[in-house]
Legacy VTK file of the C-alpha trace (Angstrom):
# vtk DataFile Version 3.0
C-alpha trace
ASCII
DATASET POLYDATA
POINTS 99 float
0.000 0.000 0.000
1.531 3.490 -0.473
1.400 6.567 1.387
-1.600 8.593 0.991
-1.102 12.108 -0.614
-1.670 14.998 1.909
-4.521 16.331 0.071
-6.031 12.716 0.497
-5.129 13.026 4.407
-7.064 16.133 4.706
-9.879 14.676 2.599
-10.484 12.034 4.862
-10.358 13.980 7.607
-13.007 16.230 6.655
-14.999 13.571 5.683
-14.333 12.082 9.292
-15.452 15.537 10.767
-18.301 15.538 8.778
-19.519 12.154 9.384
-18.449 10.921 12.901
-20.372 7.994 12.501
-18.915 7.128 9.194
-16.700 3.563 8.963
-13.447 3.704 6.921
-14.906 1.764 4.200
-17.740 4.727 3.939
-14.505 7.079 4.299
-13.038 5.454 1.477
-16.047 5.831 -0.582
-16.352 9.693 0.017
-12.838 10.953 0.640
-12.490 12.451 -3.014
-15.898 14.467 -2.444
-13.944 16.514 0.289
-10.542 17.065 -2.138
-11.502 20.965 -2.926
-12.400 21.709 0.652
-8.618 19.561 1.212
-7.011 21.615 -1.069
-8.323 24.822 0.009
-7.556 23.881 3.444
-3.948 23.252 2.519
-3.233 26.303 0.530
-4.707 28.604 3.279
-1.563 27.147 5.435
0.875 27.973 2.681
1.664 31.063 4.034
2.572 30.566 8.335
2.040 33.290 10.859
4.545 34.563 13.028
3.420 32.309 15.856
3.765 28.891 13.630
7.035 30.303 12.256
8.161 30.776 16.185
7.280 27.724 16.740
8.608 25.958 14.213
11.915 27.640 14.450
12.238 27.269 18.331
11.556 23.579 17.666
14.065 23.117 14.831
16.702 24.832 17.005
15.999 22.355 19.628
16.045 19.361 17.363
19.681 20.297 16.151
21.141 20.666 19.043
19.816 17.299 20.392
21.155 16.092 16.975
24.619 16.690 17.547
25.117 16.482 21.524
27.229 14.091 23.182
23.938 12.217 24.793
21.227 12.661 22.220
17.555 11.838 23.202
16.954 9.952 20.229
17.783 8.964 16.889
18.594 12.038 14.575
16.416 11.052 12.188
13.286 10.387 14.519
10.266 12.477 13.885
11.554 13.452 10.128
14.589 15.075 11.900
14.577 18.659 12.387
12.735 19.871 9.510
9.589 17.468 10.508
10.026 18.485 14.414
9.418 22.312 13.047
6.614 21.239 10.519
4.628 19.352 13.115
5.216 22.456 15.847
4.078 24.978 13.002
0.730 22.897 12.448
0.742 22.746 16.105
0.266 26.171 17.048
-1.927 26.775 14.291
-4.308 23.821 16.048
-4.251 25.760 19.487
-5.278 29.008 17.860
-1.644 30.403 17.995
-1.066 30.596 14.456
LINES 1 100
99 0 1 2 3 4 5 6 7 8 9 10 11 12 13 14 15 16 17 18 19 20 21 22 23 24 25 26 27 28 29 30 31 32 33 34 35 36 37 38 39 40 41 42 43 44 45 46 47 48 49 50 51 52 53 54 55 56 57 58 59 60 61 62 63 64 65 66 67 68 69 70 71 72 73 74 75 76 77 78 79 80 81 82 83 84 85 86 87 88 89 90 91 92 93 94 95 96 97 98
């Protein structure tokens, strides 16, 4: 099975939100009825506010440096390494009404 595209991922998620009830089989029937509302939803993040961009960067920063200490946390690449630590704390603040 591959990945799903993002768009797809949003699709289904709206279609979730719209139909808590819904199974994954009736997701899988409806997903692509939600891919405009997806693709809107992803454009409108194109551009990040100055909290999601804070966010992000203060997270990248701190991914780095646990990176290349003597006693990292983790593996370097966990989590999509740096770059996927910031994306995930940009969407974040966004979520929390930050961003």
């Amino acid at each position: 099975m591959s990945e799903k595209s993002m768009e797809e991922r949003v699709a289904r998620a709206i279609a979730g939100a719209n139909y808590p009830g819904a199974s994954e089989s009736d997701i899988d029937e409806m997903w692509e009825g939600f891919s405009l509302e997806a693709e809107a939803a992803i454009k409108a993040m194109r551009e990040p506010t100055d909290a999601m961009l804070d966010a992000a960067s203060i997270a990248y920063y701190r991914k780095s440096n646990d990176m290349y200490s003597l006693a990292p946390t983790e593996e370097p690449d966990a989590g999509g390494g740096p770059f996927g630590y910031a994306f995930r704390a940009a969407i974040d603040a966004a979520l929390v009404g930050e961003g």
